[in-house]
N, C-alpha and C positions, 0 to 999 in steps of 0.2 A: 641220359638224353643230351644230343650237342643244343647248347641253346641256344637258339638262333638268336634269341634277342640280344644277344653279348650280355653287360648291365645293364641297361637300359636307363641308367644314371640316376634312376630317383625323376625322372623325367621333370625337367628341362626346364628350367625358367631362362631356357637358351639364350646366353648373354652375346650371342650372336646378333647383332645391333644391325639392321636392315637399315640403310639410311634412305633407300628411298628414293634416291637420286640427290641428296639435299646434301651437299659438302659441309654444312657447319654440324651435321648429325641431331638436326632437330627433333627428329621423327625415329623413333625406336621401334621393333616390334618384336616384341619377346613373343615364341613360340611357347605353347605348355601342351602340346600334343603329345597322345601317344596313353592309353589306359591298360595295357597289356594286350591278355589274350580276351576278356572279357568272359564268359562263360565257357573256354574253353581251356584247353591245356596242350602241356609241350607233343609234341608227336614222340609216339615210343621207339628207342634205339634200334630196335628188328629191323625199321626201313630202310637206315643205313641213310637217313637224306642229313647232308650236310650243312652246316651253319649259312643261313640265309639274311638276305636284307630288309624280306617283307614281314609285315606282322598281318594276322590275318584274325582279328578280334570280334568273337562270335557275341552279337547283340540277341538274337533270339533264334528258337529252332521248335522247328513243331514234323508230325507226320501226318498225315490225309491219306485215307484210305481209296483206291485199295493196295498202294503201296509207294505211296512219296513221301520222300523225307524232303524236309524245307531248311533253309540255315540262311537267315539272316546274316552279316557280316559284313564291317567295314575294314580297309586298307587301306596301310600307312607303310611308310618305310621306317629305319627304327630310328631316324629323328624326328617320327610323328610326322610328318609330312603326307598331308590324303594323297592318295594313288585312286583317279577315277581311268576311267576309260576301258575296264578290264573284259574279255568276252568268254564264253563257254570253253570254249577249244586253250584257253589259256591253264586250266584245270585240270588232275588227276583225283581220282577218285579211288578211294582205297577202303575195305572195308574187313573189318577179321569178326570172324563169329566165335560160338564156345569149341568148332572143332578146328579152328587156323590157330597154328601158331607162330605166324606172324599173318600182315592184314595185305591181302589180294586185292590187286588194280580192277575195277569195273570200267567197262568200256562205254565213254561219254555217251559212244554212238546209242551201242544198245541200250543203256541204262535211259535214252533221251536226257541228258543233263543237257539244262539252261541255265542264262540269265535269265532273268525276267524285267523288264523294264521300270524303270523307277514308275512311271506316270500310271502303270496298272497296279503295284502291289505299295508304295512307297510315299507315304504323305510326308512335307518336307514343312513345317512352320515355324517363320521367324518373329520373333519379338524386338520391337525398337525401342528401348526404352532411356527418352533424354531426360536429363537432366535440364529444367528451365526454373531454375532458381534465381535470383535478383542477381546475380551477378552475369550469370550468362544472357538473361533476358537485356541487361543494361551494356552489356560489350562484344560479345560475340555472337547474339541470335542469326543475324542475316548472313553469318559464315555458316554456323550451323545449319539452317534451313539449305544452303546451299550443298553443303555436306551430304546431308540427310537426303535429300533430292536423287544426290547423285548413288549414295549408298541402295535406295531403291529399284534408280535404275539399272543398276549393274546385278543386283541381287535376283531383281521379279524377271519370270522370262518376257521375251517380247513378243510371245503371244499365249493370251489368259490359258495357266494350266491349272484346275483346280485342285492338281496335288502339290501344286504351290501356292501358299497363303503368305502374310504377313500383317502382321497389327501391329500399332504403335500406340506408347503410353507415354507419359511423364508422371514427372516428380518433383515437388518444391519441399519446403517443410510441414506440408498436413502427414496426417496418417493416411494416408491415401493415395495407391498408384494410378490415376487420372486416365482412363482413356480415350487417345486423341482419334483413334479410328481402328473400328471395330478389322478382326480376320477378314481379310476380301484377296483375292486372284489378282484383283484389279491395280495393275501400275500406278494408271492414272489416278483412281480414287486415293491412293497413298498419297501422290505429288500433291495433288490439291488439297488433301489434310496439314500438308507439311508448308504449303503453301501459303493456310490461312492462321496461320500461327500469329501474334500479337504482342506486344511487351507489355499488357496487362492483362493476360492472362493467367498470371500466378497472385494468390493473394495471402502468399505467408515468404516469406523472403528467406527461409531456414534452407537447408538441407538434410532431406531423408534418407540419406542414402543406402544406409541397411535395410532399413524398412522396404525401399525397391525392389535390391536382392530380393531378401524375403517373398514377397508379392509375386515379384516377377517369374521367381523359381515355381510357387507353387501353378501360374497360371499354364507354366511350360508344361509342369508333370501333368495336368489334364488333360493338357492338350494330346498328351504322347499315349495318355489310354483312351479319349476317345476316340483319337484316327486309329487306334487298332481294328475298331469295329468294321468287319465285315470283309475281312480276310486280311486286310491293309498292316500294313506294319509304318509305326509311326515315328519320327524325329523331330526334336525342334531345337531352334537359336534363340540365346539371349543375346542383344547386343545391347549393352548398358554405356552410357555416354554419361562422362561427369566431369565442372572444373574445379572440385574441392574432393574435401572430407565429409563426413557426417557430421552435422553440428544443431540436429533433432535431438541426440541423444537418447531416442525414444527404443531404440533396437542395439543389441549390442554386437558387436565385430563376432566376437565368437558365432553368436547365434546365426551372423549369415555368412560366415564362412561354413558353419557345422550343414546349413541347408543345403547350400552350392555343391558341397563334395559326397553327399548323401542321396544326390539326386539321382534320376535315372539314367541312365549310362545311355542312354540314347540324347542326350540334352548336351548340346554343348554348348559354354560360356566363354563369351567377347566381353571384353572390356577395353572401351577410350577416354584416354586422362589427357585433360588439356588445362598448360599452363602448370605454375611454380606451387600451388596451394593443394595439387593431386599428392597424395600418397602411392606412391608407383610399387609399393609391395601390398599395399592390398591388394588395389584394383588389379594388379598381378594374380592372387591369389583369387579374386573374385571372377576375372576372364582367365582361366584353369587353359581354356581352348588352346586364344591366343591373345594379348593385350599389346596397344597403340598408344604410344604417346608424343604429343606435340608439346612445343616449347611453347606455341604461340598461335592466336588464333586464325594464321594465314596459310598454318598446315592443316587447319581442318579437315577439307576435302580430300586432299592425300591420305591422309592418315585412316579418315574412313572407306576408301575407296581399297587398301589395303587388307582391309579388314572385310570391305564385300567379297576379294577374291578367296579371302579362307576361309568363309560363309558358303560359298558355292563350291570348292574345292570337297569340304566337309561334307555335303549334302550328295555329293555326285561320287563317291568313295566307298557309297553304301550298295552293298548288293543282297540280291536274292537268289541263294543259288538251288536248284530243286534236280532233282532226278530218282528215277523209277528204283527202287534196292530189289534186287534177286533176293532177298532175307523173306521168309515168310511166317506166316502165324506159328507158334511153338519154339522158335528158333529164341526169341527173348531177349534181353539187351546185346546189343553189338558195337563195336568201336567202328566208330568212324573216322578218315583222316583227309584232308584236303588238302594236298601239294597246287601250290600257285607256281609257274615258271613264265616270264615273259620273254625269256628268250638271255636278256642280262639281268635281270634280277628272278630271287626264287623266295619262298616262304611259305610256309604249314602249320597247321593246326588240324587237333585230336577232339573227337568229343565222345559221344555214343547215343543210340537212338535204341527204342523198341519196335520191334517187328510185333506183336500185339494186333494181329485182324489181318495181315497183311497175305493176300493175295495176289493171282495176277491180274492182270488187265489195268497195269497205270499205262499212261499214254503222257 
């Protein structure tokens, strides 16, 4: 197989330094995008399709009777970079059974292949989880709150979709991820959580910071199997904010880097490190996605505002791509291959599905 993904380098702790617009290069944002093919694999040599720039990383696939195949799937280019905006007619569709040897183009038209809209099939939930420990509550909160405002705004749409959610938590030194406003659609309900924030409202002056990870990971994994329910396919964001290390000592590094990278491959992790006292390889290792760091608490809102656009880039990258298969009952597992071309970029991926009950009359 030619591999389109080149090396894909161990992907990226991309020392490619964004500055952001800030000439002293306050503001970093190391990229960590990019998890392969995800449950799929390289497409077979027979096609003859040549090395590409797109990655096309199958997150889930199912068939519905009486004969569609479904394939979840997000895109990147191969510095991990999300690719949204992509439409049906951008796709080929290729399928080989036990009597091809090699796999035959199906025709989009007659096969009915679509997108299907994020807002019908696509639940998209992010987590905001600051850090408000005695040192941020006593020098940087009213940046932060200003931050956090704006990371909202740019994240939530501007009109309530409720395949868009977001809650927000914190964290000081309890055992305990705190939260400050439950899942809601609602922009405004967020602002005005973020709003009424306090400099006594933490009453332990430590830092938890593993223990957050931890928390925070397991509330994403639920969240991504309960928006499954009832056809939906689900994703969500950590966005973790901190201006230290852990010094709880209550959770250990390992343990929430072991959570973070064992999660469900629908979950992807943000992390912002503010100020000289962050650890900029963990919180690297912790935001896997992408991580942001300021020198100073006057990039705040830059930094998070950064980090909104690769929240939504992320979310908008995910497709659902469905159409009718000529494969029918007896026929038994079949490979499946999807060539992407937009015209200057191309990419593919292989998987296989069962034709199992399948009939005609899909529409």
């Amino acid at each position: 197989m030619k591999n389109f993904l080149k090396t894909f380098s161990v992907f990226f702790v991309l020392s490619l330094l964004v500055s952001c617009g800030n000439a002293d290069d306050d503001v970093s944002l190391d990229l960590n995008l990019g998890d392969g093919l995800g449950k799929g694999e390289p497409v077979d040599d027979c096609l003859g399709l040549e090395e590409g720039e797109l990655v096309l990383s199958i997150q889930e696939q199912y068939t519905t009777l009486p004969g569609k195949v479904s394939v979840f799937f997000r895109v990147s280019d191969t510095s991990g970079n999300p690719v949204p905006g992509l439409t049906a007619n951008q796709f080929t569709i290729y399928e080989q059974g036990r009597n091809d040897d090699c796999f035959k183009t199906i025709s989009t038209s007659e096969s009915s292949a679509r997108i299907s809209p994020n807002s019908q099939i696509f639940s998209n939930n992010t987590l905001l989880v600051l850090d408000l420990s005695n040192s941020v509550l006593s020098s940087s909160l009213q940046e932060l709150k200003l931050a956090s405002t704006s990371f909202i705004d740019a994240v939530m749409p501007s009109t309530t979709q409720e395949s868009v959610k977001m809650a927000i938590y914190w964290f000081d030194g309890e055992d305990e991820l705190h939260l400050l406003n439950a899942l809601t659609p609602s922009k405004e309900e967020l602002i005005a959580s973020i709003d009424g924030i306090t400099d006594d409202i933490s009453n332990d002056p430590s830092t938890d910071l593993y223990g957050a990870v931890i928390k925070s990971t397991d509330i994403a994994s639920d969240l991504v199997k309960t928006s499954t329910a009832g056809g939906k396919i689900g994703a969500a964001s950590v966005v973790l904010f901190t201006d230290g290390t852990d010094q709880a000592s209550r959770y250990t590094e390992s343990a929430a880097l072991k959570k973070v990278n064992e999660a469900n491959a629908n979950i992807s992790f943000f992390s912002i490190g503010l100020g000289g006292e962050i650890d900029t390889e963990v919180l690297t290792d912790i935001g896997k996605t992408a991580s942001v760091f300021a020198q100073n608490k006057d990039e705040l809102e830059r930094t998070f505002r950064d980090i909104s656009e690769k929240v939504s880039e992320r979310a908008n990258s995910y497709y659902l791509f469905e159409y009718c298969s000529p494969k029918r009952d007896g026929s038994g597992d079949n490979n499946l291959a999807i060539e992407l071309n937009t015209g200057a970029r191309k990419g593919a991926v292989q998987t296989k599905f069962s034709a199992n009950g399948f009939t005609g009359g899909c529409e």
